[in-house]
C-alpha positions as a Markdown table, in Angstrom:
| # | Residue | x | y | z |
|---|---|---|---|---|
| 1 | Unk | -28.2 | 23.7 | 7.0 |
| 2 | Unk | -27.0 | 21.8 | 4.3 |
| 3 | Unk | -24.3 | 24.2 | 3.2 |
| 4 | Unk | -23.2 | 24.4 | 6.8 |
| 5 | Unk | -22.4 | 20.5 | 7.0 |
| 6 | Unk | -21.0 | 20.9 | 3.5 |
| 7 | Unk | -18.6 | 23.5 | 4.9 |
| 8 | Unk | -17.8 | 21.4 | 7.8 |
| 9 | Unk | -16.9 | 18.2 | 5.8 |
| 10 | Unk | -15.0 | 20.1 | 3.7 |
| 11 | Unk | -12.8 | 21.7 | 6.5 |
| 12 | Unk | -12.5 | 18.1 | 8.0 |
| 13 | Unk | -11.2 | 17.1 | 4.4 |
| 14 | Unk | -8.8 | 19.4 | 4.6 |
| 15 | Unk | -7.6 | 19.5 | 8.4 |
| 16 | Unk | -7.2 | 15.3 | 7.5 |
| 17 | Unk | -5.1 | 16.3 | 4.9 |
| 18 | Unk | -1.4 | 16.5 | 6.9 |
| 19 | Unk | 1.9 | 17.2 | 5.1 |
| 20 | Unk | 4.2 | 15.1 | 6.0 |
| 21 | Unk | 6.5 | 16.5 | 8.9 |
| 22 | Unk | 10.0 | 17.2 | 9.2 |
| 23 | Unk | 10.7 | 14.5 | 11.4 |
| 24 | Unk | 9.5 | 12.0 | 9.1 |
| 25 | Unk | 11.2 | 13.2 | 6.3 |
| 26 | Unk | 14.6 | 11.8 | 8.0 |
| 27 | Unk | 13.5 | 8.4 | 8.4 |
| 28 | Unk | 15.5 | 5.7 | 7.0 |
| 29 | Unk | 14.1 | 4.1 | 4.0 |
| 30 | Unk | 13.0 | 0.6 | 4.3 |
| 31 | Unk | 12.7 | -0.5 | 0.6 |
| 32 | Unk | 16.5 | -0.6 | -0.2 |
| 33 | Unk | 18.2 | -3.5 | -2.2 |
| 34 | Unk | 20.2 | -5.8 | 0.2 |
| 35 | Unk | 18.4 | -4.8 | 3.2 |
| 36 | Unk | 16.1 | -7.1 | 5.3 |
| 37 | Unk | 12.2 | -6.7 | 5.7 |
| 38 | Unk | 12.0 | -10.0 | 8.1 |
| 39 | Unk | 11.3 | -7.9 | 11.1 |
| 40 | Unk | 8.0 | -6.1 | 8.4 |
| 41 | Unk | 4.5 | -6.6 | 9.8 |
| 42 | Unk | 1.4 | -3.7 | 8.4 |
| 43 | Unk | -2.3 | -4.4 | 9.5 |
| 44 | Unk | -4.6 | -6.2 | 6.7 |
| 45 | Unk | -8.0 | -4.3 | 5.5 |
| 46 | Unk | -9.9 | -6.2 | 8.5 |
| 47 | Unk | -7.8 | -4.9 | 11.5 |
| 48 | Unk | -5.2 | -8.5 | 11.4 |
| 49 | Unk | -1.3 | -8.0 | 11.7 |
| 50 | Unk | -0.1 | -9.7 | 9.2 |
| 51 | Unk | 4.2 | -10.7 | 9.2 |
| 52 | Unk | 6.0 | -11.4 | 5.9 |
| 53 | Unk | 7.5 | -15.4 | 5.6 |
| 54 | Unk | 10.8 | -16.6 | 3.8 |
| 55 | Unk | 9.0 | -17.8 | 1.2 |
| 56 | Unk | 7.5 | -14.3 | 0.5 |
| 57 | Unk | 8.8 | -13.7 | -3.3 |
| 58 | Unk | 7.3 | -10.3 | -4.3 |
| 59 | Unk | 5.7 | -7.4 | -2.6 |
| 60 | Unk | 4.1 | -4.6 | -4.5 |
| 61 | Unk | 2.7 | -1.5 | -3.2 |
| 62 | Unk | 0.6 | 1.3 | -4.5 |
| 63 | Unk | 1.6 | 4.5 | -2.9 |
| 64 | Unk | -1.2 | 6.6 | -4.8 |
| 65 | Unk | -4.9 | 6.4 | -4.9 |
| 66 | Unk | -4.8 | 6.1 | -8.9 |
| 67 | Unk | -2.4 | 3.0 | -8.3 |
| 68 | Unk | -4.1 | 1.8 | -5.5 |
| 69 | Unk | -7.2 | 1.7 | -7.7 |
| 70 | Unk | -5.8 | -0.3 | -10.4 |
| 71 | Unk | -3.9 | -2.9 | -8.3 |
| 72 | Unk | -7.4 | -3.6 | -6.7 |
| 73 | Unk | -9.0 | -3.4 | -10.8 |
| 74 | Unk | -6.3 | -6.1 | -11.1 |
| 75 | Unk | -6.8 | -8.5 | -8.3 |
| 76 | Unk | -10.7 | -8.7 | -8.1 |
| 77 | Unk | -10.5 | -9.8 | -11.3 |
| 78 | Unk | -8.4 | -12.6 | -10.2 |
| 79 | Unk | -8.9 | -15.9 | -8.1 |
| 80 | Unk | -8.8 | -15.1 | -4.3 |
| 81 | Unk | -6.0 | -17.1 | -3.8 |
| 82 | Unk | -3.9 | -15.2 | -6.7 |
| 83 | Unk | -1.4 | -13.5 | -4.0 |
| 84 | Unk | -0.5 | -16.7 | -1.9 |
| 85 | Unk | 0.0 | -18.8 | -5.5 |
| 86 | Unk | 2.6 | -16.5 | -6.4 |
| 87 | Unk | 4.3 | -15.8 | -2.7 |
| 88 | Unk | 3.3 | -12.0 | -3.2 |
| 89 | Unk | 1.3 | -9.2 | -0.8 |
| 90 | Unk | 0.2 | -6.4 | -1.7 |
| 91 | Unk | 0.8 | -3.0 | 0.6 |
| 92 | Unk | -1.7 | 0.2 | -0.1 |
| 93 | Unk | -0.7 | 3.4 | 1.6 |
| 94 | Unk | -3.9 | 4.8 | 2.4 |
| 95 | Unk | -1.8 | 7.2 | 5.2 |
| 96 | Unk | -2.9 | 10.6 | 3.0 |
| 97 | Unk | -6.5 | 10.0 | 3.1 |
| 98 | Unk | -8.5 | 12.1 | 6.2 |
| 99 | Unk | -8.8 | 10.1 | 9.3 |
| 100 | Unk | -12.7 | 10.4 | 8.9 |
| 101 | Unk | -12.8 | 9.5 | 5.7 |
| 102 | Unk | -11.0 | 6.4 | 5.6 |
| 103 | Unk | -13.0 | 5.2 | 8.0 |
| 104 | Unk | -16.3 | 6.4 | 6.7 |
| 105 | Unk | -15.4 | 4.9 | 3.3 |
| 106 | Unk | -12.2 | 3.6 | 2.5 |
| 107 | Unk | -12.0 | 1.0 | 5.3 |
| 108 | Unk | -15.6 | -0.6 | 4.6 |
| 109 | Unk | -15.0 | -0.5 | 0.7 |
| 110 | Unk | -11.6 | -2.4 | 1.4 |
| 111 | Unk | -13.5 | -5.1 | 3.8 |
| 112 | Unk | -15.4 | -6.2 | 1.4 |
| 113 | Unk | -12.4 | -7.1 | -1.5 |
| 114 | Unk | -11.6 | -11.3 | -1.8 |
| 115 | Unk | -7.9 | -10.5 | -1.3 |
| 116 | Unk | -5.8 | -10.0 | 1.8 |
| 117 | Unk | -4.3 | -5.7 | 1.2 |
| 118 | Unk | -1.8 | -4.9 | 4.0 |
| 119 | Unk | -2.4 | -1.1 | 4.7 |
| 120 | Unk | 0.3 | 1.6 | 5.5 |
| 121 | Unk | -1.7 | 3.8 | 7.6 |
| 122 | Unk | 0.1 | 6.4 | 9.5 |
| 123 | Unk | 2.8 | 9.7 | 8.0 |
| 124 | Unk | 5.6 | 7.7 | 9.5 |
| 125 | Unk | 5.3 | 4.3 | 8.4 |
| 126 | Unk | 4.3 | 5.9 | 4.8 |
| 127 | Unk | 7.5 | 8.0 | 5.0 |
| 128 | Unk | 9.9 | 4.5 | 5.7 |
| 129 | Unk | 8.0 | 2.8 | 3.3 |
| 130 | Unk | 7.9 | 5.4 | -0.1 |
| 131 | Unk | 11.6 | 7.5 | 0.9 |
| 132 | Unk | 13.0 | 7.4 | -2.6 |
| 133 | Unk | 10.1 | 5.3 | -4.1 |
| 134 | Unk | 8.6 | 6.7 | -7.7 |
| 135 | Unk | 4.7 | 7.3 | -5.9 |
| 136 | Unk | 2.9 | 7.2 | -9.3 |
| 137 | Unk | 4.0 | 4.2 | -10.4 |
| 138 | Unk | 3.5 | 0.3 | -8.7 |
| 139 | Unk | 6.5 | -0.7 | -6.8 |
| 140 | Unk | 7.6 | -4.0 | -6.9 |
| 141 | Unk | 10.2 | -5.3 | -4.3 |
| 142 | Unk | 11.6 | -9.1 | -5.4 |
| 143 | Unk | 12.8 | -11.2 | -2.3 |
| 144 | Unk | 15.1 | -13.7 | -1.3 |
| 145 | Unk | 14.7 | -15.1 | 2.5 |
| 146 | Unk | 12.7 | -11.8 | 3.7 |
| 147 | Unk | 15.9 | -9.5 | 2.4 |
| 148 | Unk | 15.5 | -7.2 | -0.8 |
| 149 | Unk | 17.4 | -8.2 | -4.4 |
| 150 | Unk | 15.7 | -6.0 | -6.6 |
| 151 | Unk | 13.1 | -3.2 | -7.0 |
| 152 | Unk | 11.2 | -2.4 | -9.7 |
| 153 | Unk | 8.7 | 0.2 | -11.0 |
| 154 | Unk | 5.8 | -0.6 | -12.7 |
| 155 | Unk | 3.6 | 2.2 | -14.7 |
| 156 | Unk | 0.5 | 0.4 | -14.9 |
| 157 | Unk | -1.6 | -3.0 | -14.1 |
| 158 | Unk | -0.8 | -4.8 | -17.7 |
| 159 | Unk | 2.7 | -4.2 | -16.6 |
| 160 | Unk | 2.0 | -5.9 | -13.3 |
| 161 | Unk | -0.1 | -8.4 | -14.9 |
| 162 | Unk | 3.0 | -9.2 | -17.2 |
| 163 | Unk | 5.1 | -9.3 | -14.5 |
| 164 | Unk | 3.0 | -12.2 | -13.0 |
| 165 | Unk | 2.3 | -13.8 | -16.0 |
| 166 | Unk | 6.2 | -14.3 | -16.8 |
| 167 | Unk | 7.1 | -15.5 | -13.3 |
């Protein structure tokens, strides 16, 4: 019995586990200097749309579980209110993950974190979002009035931590 719901969590795993499709490989890319995010809005870890605001500065997102991991390392260990102090939000793509298992684990783990994480759940979305992005590395988009001036890639949290520290 056991090894028969092993198998079966197993094949969920990797039935979950969806390439990305042709069609979403010609999306436009969203994260593109000069371009506008104003019209941007991703659900939060408890279910709330959340919209970006003029005086959003920085947005970084972690496109990989490893980086997802340590921007969340990062933040707990800073005061709940560290993201609004420095006009930044912080996108995880969590599209990869199995439908089962995000729910099963993922969702309820991120429920209980201090700090607001705006989630990129779905191949398409992902797909605008990371098109040309480096994946394994924290991508920081700087903005001015909701529209793109730089982006920059991070390879790890004491990069991100010094880039908050010199701002």
């Amino acid at each position: 019995m056991k090894n028969i719901i092993l198998s079966l969590l197993l094949a969920f795993t990797f039935i979950g586990c969806s390439s990305k499709s042709d069609e979403n490989q010609n999306v436009a890319a969203k994260l593109v200097v000069g371009k506008s995010l104003a019209d941007m809005q991703l659900n939060d870890q408890h279910g709330k749309v959340q919209k970006l605001t003029p005086d959003t500065k920085v947005i970084f997102f972690s496109f990989s579980k490893a980086m997802g991991h340590a921007c969340n390392a990062l933040l707990e260990k800073e005061s709940p209110d560290f993201l609004a102090k420095h006009h930044a939000l912080y996108v995880a793509d969590v599209s990869p993950a199995p439908s089962l298992i995000k729910k099963m684990f993922i969702l309820p783990d991120l429920e209980k974190l201090k700090f607001p994480i705006l989630l990129i759940n779905d191949d398409k979305t992902s797909a605008e979002f990371s098109k040309g992005m480096k994946k394994d590395s924290i991508v920081v988009v700087l903005l001015d009035n909701e529209t793109i001036t730089k982006i920059l890639n991070l390879k790890d949290t004491k990069a991100l931590e010094a880039f908050f520290t010199q701002k």
